[in-house]
C-alpha positions in Angstrom: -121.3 39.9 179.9 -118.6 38.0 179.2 -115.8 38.2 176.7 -118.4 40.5 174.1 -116.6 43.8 174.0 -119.9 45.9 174.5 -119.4 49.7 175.1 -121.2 52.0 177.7 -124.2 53.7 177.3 -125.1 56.8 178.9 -126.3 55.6 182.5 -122.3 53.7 182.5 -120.8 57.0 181.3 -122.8 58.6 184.4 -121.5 56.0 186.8 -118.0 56.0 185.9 -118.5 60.0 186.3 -120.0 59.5 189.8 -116.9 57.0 190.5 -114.7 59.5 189.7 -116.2 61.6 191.9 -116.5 59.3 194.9 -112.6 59.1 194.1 -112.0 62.7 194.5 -109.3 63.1 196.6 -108.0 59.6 196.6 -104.3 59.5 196.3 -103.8 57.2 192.5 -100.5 56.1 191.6 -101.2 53.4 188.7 -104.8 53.1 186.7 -105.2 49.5 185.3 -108.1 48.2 183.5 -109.4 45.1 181.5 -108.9 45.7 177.6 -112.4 45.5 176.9 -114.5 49.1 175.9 -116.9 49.1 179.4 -113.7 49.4 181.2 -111.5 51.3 179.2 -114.0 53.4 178.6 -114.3 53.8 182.9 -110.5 53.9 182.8 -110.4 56.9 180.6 -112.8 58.7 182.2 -110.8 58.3 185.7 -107.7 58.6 184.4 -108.3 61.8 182.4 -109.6 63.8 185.7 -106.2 62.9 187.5 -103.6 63.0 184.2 -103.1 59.7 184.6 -102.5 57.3 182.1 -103.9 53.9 182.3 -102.7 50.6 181.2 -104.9 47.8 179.6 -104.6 45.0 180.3 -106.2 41.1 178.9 -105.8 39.4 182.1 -108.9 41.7 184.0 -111.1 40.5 181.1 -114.4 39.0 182.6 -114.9 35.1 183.0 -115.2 34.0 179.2 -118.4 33.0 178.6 -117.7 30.6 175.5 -121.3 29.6 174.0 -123.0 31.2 176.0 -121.3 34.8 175.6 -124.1 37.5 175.6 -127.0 35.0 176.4 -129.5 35.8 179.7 -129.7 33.4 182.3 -133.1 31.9 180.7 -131.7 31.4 177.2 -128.5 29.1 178.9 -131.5 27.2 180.9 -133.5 26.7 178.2 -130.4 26.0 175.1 -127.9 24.6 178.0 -130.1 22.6 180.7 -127.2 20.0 181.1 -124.4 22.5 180.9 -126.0 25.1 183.6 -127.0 21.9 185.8 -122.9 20.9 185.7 -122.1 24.3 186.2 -124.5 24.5 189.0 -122.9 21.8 191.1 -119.8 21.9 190.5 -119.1 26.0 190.5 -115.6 26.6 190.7 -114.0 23.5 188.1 -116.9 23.4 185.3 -115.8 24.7 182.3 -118.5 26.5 180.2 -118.2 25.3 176.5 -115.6 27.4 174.7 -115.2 29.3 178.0 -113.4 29.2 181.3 -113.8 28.0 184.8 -113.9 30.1 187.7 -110.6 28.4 188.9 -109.3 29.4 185.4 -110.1 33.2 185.7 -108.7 32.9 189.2 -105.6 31.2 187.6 -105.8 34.0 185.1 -106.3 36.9 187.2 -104.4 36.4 190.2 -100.6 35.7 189.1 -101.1 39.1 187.7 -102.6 41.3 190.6 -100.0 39.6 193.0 -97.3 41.1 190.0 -98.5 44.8 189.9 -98.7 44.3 193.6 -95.2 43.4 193.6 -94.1 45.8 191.0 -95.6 49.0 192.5 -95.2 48.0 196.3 -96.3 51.2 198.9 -98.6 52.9 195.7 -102.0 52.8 195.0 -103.6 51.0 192.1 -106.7 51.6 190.8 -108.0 49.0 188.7 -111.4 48.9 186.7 -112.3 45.3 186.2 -115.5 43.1 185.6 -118.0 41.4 188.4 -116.7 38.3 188.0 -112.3 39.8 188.3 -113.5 41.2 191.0 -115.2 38.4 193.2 -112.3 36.5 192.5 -109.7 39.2 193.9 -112.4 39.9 196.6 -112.2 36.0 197.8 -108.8 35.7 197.7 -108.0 38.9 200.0 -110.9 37.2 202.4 -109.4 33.8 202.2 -112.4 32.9 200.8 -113.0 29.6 198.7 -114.0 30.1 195.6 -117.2 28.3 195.8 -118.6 31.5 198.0 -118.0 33.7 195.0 -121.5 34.9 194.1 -121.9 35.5 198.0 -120.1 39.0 197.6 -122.5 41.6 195.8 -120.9 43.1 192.7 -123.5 46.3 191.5 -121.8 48.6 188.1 -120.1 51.4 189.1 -119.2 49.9 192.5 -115.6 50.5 194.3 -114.0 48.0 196.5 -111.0 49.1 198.4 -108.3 46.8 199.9 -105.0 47.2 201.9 -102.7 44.9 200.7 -99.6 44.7 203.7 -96.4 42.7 204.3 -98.2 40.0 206.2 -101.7 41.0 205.6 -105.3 41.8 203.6 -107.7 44.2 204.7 -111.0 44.7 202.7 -112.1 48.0 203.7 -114.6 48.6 201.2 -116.9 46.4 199.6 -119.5 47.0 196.5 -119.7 50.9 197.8 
C-alpha cells in the first residue's frame, strides 16, 4: 500500500488479464496510469492488447503512507495508537507522519483528472489507479464529501466507469 512501489504477482497479472478482457470492445482513446509497478504493470498489459501507448503519471500515486508505508492495520494500532486515533476522527485533514491527507491526495489528484478531462474532451480515458485515487475521483463525480470515502468498495482488478458531460457526472459503473 502506499507509496512502496511493490510489483504484481501472478493472481494481479491474472486480473489485469481478466480486466482487459472485461474491456474488450470498449472504445480507448488515452491509457493513463500512476508511475508505480502494480499499475504500470496493469497499464501495459491493457495497453499492449489495443496498441496503445500509455502515459505515467505521479499524480495517480496512492495516498502516501509516510511511517506507516507497508505496515498492516494492527502494526499502525499497535506502533501508532495516537496517530491512528487522530486519523480516525478527523479522516479527511489528518496528515499521516511523513505522509498526506486525504484532502491532500484529493488536492493532488483532482487538478489533474479535471486537466486530461480538459485536454482530451469527447475521448475515452482509461486510467489504472490505486483504491485510495480512486475513492477520491469516485466522491467527487458523486458530490460526495470526502469523509464518505471508505463508504465506496474498492476490490483489485475492479473497473469504475464514469460519463463526464458539459453540465454533468454520471457513475455508471462502480467496483465491477
Amino acid at each position: 500500500n502506499g507509496h512502496i512501489d511493490v510489483g504484481r504477482d501472478e493472481l494481479g497479472v491474472e486480473q489485469m488479464h481478466a480486466v482487459s478482457g472485461r474491456l474488450e470492445g470498449e472504445a480507448i482513446d488515452h491509457v493513463y496510469c500512476s508511475d508505480l509497478d502494480r499499475c504500470v504493470r496493469g497499464a501495459a498489459i491493457i495497453s499492449q492488447d489495443r496498441c496503445l501507448t500509455y502515459l505515467k503519471d505521479n499524480n495517480f500515486r496512492e495516498l502516501n503512507m509516510g511511517s506507516w508505508d507497508g505496515l498492516t492495520y494492527q502494526e499502525i494500532r499497535d506502533n501508532y495508537p495516537d496517530e491512528l486515533a487522530n486519523r480516525l476522527t478527523d479522516l479527511v485533514n489528518f496528515r499521516i507522519p511523513g505522509g498526506e491527507s486525504l484532502l491532500d491526495l484529493q488536492n493532488r489528484v483532482m487538478p489533474k483528472l479535471r486537466h486530461l478531462l480538459d485536454i482530451h474532451k469527447y475521448q475515452t480515458i482509461l486510467l489504472l489507479a490505486h483504491a485510495g485515487v480512486n475513492r477520491i475521483i469516485l466522491c467527487h463525480a458523486l458530490g460526495l464529501d470526502l469523509y464518505n470515502v471508505f463508504r465506496l468498495g474498492q476490490d483489485y482488478g475492479c473497473i469504475n466507469i464514469i460519463d463526464y458531460y458539459d453540465d454533468d457526472t454520471v457513475v455508471s459503473k462502480l467496483n465491477a
